[in-house]
KEPA-410848 format. One line per 3 residues: their letters; for each residue x, y, z of C-alpha. Coordinates in steps of 0.02 Angstrom, whole numbers. Layout:
residues N
A	X,Y,Z | ...
end
This chain:
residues 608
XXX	6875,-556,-11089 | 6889,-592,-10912 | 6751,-561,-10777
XXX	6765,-514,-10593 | 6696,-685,-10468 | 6508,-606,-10467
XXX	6502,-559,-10638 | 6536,-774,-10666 | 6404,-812,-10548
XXX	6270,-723,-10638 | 6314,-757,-10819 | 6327,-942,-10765
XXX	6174,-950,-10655 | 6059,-1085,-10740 | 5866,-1112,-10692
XXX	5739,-1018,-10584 | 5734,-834,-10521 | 5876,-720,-10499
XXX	5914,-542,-10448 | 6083,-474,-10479 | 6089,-286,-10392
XXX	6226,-192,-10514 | 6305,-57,-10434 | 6355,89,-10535
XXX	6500,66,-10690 | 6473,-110,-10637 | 6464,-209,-10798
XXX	6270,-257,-10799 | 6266,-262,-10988 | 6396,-350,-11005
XXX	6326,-463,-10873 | 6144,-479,-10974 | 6275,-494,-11157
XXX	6361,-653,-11065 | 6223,-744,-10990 | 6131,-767,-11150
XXX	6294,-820,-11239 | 6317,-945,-11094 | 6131,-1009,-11106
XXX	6154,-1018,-11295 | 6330,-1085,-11294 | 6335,-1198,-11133
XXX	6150,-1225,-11081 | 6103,-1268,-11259 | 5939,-1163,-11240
XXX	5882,-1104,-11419 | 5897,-918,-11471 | 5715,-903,-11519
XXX	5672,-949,-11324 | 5762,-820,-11249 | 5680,-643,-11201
XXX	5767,-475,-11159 | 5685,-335,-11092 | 5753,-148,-11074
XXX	5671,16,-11056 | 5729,109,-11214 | 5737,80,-11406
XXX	5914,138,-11397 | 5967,7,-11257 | 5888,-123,-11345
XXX	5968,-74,-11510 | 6127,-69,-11434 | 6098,-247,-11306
XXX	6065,-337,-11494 | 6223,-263,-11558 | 6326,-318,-11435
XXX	6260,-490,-11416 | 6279,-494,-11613 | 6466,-447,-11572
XXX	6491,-563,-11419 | 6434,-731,-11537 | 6512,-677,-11682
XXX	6358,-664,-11778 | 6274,-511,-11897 | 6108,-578,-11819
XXX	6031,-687,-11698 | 5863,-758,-11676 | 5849,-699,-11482
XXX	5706,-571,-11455 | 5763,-395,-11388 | 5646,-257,-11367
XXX	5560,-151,-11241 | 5429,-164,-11123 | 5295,-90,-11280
XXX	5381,-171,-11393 | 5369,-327,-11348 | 5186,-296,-11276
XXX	5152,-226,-11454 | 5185,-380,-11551 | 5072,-488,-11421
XXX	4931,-383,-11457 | 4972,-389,-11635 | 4970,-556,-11645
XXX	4805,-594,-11551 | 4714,-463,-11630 | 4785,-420,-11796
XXX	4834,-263,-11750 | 4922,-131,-11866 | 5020,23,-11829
XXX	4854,113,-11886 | 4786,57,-11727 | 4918,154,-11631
XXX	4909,315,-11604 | 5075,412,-11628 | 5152,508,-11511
XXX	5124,669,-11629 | 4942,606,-11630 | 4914,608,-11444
XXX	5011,789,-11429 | 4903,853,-11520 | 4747,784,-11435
XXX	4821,857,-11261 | 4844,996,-11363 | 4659,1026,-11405
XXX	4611,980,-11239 | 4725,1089,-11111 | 4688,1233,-11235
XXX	4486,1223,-11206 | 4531,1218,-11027 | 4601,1413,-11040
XXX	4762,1361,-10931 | 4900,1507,-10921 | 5064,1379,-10941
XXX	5259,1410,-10943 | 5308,1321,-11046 | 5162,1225,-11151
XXX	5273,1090,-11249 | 5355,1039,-11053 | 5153,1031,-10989
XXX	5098,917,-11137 | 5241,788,-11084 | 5203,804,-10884
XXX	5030,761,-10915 | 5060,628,-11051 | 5152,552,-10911
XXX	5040,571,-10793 | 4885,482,-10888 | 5019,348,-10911
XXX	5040,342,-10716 | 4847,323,-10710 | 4821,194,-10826
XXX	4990,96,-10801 | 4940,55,-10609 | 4768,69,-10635
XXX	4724,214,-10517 | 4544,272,-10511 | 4525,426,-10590
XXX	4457,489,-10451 | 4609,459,-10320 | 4737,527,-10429
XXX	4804,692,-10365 | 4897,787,-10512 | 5070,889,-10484
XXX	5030,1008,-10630 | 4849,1063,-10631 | 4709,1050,-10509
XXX	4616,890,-10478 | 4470,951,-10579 | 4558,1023,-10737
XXX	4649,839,-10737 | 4514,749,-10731 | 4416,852,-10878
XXX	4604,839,-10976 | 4606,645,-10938 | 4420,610,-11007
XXX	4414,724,-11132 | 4594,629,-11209 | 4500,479,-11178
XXX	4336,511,-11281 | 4445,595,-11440 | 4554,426,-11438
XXX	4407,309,-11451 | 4334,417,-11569 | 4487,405,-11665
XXX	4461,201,-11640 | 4651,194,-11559 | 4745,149,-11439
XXX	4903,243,-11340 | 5072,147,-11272 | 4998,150,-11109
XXX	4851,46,-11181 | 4962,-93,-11258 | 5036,-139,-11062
XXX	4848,-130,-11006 | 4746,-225,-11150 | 4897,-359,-11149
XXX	4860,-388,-10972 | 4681,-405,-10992 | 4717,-518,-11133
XXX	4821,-650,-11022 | 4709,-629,-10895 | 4548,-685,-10992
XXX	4646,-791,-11100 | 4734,-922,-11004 | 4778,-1047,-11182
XXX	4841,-874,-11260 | 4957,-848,-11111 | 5023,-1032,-11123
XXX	5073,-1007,-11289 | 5168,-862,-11241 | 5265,-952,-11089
XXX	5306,-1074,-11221 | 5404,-975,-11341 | 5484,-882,-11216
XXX	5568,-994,-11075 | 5710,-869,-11021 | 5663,-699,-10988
XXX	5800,-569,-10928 | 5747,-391,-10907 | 5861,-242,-10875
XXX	5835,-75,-10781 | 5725,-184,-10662 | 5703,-38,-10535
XXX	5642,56,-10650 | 5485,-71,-10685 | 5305,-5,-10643
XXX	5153,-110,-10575 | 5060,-161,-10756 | 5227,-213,-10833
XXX	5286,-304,-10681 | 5121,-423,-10675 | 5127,-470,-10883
XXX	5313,-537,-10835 | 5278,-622,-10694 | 5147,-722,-10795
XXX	5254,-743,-10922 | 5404,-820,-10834 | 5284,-933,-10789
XXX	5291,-1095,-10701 | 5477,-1106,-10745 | 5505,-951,-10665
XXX	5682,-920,-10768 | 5675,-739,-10708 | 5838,-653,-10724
XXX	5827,-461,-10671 | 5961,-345,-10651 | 5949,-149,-10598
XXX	5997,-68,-10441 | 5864,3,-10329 | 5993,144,-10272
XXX	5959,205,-10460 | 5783,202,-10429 | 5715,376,-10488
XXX	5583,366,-10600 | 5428,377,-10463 | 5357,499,-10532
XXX	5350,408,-10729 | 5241,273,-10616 | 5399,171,-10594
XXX	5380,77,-10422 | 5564,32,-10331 | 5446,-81,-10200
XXX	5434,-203,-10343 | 5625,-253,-10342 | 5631,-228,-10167
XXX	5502,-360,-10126 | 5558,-495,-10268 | 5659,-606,-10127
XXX	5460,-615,-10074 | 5359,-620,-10253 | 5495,-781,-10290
XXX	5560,-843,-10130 | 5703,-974,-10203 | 5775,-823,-10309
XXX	5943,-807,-10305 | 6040,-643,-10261 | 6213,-588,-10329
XXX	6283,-421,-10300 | 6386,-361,-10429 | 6499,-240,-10310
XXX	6660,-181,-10408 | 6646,0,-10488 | 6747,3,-10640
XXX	6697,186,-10689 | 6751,309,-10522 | 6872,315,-10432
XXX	6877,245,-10284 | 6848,444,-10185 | 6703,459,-10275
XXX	6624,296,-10245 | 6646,292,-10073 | 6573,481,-10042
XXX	6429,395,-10154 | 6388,266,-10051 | 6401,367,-9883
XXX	6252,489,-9958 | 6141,314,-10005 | 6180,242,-9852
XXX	6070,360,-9768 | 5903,271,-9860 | 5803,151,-9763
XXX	5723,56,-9887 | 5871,-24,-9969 | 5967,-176,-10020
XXX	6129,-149,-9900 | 6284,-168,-10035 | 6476,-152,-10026
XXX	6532,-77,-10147 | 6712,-67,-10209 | 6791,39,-10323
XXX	6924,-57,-10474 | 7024,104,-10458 | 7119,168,-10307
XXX	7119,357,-10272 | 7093,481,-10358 | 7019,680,-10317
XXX	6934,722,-10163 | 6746,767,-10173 | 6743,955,-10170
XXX	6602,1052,-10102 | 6580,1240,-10151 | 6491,1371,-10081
XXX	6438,1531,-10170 | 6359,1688,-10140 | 6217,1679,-10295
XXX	6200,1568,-10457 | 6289,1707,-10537 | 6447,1659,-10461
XXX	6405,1491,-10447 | 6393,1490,-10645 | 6547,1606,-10643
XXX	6646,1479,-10526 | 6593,1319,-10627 | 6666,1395,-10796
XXX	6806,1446,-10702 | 6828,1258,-10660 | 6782,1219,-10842
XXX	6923,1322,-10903 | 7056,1224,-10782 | 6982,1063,-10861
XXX	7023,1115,-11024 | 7199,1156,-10973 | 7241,986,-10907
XXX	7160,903,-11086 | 6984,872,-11041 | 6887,886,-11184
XXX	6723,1014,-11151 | 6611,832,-11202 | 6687,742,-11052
XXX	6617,883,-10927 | 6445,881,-10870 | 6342,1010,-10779
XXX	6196,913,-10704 | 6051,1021,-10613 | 5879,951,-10553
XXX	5757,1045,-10625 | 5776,1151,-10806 | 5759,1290,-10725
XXX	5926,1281,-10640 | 6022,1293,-10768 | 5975,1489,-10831
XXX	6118,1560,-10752 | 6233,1441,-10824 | 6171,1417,-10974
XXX	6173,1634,-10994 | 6358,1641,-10926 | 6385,1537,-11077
XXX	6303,1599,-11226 | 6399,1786,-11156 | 6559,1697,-11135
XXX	6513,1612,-11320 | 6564,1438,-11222 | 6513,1303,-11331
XXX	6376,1188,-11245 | 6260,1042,-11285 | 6089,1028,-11204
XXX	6002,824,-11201 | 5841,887,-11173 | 5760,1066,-11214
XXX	5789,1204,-11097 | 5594,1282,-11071 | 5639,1492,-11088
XXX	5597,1590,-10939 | 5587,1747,-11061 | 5428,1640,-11117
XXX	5308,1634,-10959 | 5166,1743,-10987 | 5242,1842,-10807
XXX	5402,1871,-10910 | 5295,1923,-11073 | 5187,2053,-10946
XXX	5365,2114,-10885 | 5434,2157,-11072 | 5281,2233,-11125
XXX	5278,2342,-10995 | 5469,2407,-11042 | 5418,2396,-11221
XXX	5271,2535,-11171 | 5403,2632,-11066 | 5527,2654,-11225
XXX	5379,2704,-11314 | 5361,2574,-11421 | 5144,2598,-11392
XXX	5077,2424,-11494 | 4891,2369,-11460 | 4961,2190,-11414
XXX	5073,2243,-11285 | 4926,2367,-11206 | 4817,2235,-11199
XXX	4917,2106,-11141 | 4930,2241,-10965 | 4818,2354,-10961
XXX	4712,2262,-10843 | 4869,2161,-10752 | 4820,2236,-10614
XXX	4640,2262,-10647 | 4597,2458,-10728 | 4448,2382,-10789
XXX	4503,2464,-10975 | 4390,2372,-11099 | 4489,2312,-11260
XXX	4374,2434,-11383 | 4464,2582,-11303 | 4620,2531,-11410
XXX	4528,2477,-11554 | 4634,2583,-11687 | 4805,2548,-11768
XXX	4889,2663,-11681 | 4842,2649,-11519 | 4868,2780,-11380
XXX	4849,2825,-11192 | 4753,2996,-11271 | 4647,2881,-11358
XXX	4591,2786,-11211 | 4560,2953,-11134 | 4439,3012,-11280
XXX	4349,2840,-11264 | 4336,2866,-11076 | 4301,3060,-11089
XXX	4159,3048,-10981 | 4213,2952,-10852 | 4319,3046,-10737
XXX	4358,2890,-10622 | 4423,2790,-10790 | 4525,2945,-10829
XXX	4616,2955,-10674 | 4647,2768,-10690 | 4742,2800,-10872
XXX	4812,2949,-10820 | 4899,2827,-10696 | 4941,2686,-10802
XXX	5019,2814,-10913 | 5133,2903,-10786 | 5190,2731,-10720
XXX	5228,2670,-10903 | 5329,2839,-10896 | 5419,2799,-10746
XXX	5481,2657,-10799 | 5591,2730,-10933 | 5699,2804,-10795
XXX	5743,2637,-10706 | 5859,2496,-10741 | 5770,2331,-10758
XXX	5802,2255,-10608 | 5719,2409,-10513 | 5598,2420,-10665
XXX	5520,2259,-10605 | 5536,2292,-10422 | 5405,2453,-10492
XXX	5324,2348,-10587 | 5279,2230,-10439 | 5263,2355,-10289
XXX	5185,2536,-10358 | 5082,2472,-10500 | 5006,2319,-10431
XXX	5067,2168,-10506 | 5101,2061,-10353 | 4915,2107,-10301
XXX	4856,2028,-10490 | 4959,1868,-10448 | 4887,1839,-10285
XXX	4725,1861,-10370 | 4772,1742,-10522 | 4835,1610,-10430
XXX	4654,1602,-10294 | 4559,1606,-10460 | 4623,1477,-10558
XXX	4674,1390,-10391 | 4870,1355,-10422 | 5001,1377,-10290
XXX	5042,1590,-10298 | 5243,1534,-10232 | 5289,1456,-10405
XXX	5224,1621,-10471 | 5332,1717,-10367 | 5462,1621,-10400
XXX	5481,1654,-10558 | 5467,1849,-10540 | 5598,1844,-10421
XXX	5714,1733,-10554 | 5680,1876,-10703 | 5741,2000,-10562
XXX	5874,1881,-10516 | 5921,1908,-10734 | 5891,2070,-10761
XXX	6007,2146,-10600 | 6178,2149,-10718 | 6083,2258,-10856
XXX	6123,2432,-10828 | 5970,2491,-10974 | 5813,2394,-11046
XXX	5877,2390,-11230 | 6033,2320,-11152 | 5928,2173,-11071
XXX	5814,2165,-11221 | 5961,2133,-11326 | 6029,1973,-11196
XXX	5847,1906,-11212 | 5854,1911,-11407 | 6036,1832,-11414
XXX	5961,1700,-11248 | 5806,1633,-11345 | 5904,1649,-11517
XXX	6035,1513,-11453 | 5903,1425,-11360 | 5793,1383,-11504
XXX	5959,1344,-11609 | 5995,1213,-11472 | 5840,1143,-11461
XXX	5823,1095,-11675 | 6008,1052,-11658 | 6005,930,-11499
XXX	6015,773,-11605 | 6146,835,-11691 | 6262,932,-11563
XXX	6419,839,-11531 | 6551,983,-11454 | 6531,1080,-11303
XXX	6486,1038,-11123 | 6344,928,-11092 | 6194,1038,-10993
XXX	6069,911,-10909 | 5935,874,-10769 | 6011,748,-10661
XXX	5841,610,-10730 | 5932,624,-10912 | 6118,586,-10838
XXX	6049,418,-10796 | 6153,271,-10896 | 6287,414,-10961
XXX	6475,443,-10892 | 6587,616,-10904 | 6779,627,-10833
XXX	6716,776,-10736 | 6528,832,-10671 | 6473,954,-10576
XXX	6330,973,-10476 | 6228,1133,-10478 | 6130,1228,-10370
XXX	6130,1073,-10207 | 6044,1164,-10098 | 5879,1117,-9992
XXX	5729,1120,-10086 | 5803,1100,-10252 | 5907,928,-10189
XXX	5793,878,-10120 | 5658,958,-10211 | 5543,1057,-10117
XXX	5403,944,-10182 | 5455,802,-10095 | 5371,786,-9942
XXX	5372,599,-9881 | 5506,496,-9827 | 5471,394,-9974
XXX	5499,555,-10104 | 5655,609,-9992 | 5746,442,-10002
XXX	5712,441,-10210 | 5779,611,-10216 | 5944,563,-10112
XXX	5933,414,-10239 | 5926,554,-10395 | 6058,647,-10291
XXX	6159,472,-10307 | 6140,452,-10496 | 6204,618,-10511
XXX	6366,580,-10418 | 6419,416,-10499 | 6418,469,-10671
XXX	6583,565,-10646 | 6732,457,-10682 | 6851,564,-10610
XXX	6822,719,-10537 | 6654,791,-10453 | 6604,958,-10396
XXX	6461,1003,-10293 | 6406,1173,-10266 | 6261,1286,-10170
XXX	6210,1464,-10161 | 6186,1576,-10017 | 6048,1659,-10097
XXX	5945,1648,-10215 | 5823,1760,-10294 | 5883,1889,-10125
XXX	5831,1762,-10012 | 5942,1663,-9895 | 5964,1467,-9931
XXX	6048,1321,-9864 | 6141,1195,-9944 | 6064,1025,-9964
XXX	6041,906,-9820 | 6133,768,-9955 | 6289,912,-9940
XXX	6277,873,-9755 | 6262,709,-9748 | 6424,718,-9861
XX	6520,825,-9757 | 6483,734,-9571
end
């Protein structure tokens, strides 16, 4: 197989420190594949001395198979593995550890589990808030932050720090250690142990690591102290992929490696062989706009091909009516549903979509699992209000309301089976203000019966109160009250096309049926259009993508507040763009949730 002039350079560089930025649809694994043949083949260096590094058990499973494939060989002696992986068998080695030592990832689930739940937290979506903190304790241990300067995205400072300690003491109980331990304790280990790190440097002369801007602090130091005092560093990644801040991932490290290893050589590897060349130039106007960047021209290997288009809509109801629309058109020229990606930036973006198809029975595939609005404890308060209103009267749905806004109704008022509004009257019989209070709660519940949902929950959140219990909730348990509101104004946002609550009732059955289904069947889903955030799309390719839901605050995302968080979100925005081969649409709303929005800055910057 041939190679382009910089793909050459880097598969024949020989000794000392390199850094080859890849460029999207570049070639870098086929870069990483060739060098070690060449070392093997030409520099005579044995297998057994050469080390690859990637981020993933898949990547590494498929780098070995295609170096197998390059040398002709069902196996080969030349160590490929991940950052843990690799870590792992250090650790293993120096201190006889097992896989009994580890604790699984089920294991430490289930410890957060335990933990968050003693904390009494009201979450979304629990599975979703188990990961973000796993990841988070990761951040804290993998760049060794003191507990005490960490500032958590998900919960307040204190509930984080009582999560963090609490994991802590039930893991050392448990005489274990997490993944986030192995990078740590193998640090510590070379650190304290300079004969044990010699050893190491020994056995592994070449070291070439993949994904480099995707490397955080801990995992950064181990390899520098491997590679040396040869210093046969080979890293490849491009820092314009760089998204994975908030995993503890640090971009600064690739950025300053000229200065960590001052004779390292630099090769570009320029020439896009995935996009065309429309979409690779619109790409690199957007990145262009970041500061902190290696400057790169970047070509595309194909001329041509269709203009960027840019799509404004009134609401994500059209928006999700205009992208199937587009989807349909793609399937009339040949495009096979698999080869079209809808990419959004956070899960919940995708509801609209993702409902458009499951009415329009459109076959879809989701990577990850889509958390259910229909199961936030605001969008459980919502139904069992309409369940009271059709007269469906069950003690869990009274309770789960009665006091959302405060009535100050005590839970023995509904203590039978069949609990009633007369009963609470009979319990309350000699309290006239209580009386007036159900009397209330029961014409409102009756009131409701008359409306459509969408003005159902308007009711629901103006006459009886429940916008006055959310401001309330959120200053007690000291969480921001606007992600509350946002999500009551999304379940209005869904329930405006239902004419009737059974009607509505019946989408949310059919919505969390399919949802569930997806999620068990992920692994195994092969057909249908690929739903993901734009952080999964990283590494993949489609013939067509389109890009939901660009407008300001989402892309970037409102979070993002530095210029440092703004130029990795243009970065995300990037990723998102160059995994379409050869067509990419990007659309924003007008409004959302009835208020007015504008499109992205990125859309801006595309259109100047």
């Amino acid at each position: 197989m041939g190679f382009n002039e910089a793909q050459t350079q880097a598969i024949q560089h020989t000794d000392g420190p390199c850094l080859v930025l890849a460029g999207p649809g570049s070639g870098k694994t086929l870069t990483i594949v060739n060098r070690v043949k060449y070392l093997i083949e030409k520099q005579k260096v044995r297998p057994e001395e050469i080390l690859v590094v990637t981020f993933t058990r898949f990547a590494a499973a498929e780098m070995k198979s295609r170096l197998c494939l390059v040398m002709g060989k069902r196996d080969l002696p030349v160590t490929v593995g991940t950052f843990h992986g690799i870590y792992y068998g250090i650790l293993k080695w120096a201190y006889r550890m097992n896989q009994e030592n580890i604790l699984s990832e089920t294991e430490k689930y289930q410890i957060l589990r335990g933990v968050i739940n003693k904390e009494r937290m009201e979450i979304f979506d629990e599975e979703d808030f188990i990961q973000d903190i796993a990841a988070e304790i990761g951040k804290v241990k993998n760049n060794r932050i003191p507990l005490e300067e960490f500032v958590s995205e998900k919960c307040s400072a204190d509930a984080f720090r009582n999560i963090y300690r609490n994991y802590e003491q039930h893991r050392k109980e448990l005489k274990k250690i997490d993944f986030d331990d192995m990078l740590v304790l193998c640090y510590e280990l070379f650190q304290s142990r300079p004969d044990v790190l010699a050893q190491w440097q020994k056995k592994f002369r070449y070291v070439l690591i993949d994904e480099f801007q995707d490397i955080n602090r801990i995992q950064y130091d181990v390899i520098r102290m491997l590679a040396q005092p040869e210093n046969n560093l080979f890293v490849v990644g491009d820092d314009d992929q760089a998204i994975y801040g908030f995993r503890g991932a640090d971009s600064e490290l690739m950025l300053g490696f000229g200065k960590d290893f001052p004779d390292a050589k630099q090769i570009l590897l320029g020439m896009n062989y995935r996009s065309t060349a429309n979409i690779v130039q619109n790409s690199l106007k957007l990145i262009e706009n970041n500061v902190e960047r290696y400057s790169k021209n970047l070509e595309a290997n194909r001329e041509g091909g269709s203009c960027l288009h840019i799509q404004e809509v009134k609401d994500p109801v059209e928006e999700a009516e205009y992208v199937l629309e587009e989807i349909q058109k793609c399937k009339e020229n040949g495009i096979k549903e698999e080869e079209i990606a809808i990419l959004f930036r956070v899960h919940t973006d995708a509801r609209a979509v993702v409902e458009a198809m499951v009415e329009r029975k459109i076959p879809f595939q989701m990577k990850e699992r889509l958390p259910n609005l229909y199961d936030h404890f605001i969008a459980k308060d919502i139904c069992a209000y309409f369940r009271l209103a059709l007269g469906n009267i069950e003690r869990n749905d009274l309770l789960q309301v009665m006091n959302r806004p405060k009535r100050y109704i005590g839970r023995d008022s509904v203590a039978s089976g069949k609990p009633s509004f007369e009963e609470m009257r009979k319990f309350y019989c000699d309290k006239e203000w209580m009386l007036d209070r159900i009397d209330q709660f029961e014409w409102d519940v009756k009131m409701l019966r008359k409306t459509a949902p969408y003005a159902g929950i308007n009711y629901i959140r103006k006459r009886i109160g429940y916008d006055d219990f959310l401001k309330d909730y959120a200053f007690t348990r000291k969480i921001d009250r606007a992600n509350l509101n946002e999500v009551l104004a999304e379940l209005e946002e869904a329930a405006r096309p239902f004419a009737t609550i059974e009607e509505w009732f019946r989408h949310i059955e059919e919505y969390t049926r399919l949802l569930r289904l997806k999620s068990m069947k992920r692994q195994e889903d092969r057909e249908g259009v690929r739903l993901m955030t734009l952080h999964s799309a990283k590494g993949l390719e489609f013939d067509t993508v389109f890009l939901v839901e660009a407008n300001e605050g989402k892309m970037p995302y409102k979070k993002a507040k530095t210029d440092a968080e703004t130029e990795e979100e243009r970065r995300l925005f990037y990723v998102g763009m160059t995994r379409a081969k050869e067509v990419l649409k990007v659309s924003y709303v007008k409004t959302k949730n009835g208020k007015e929005t504008s499109p992205s800055r990125f859309v801006d910057e595309l259109l100047e």
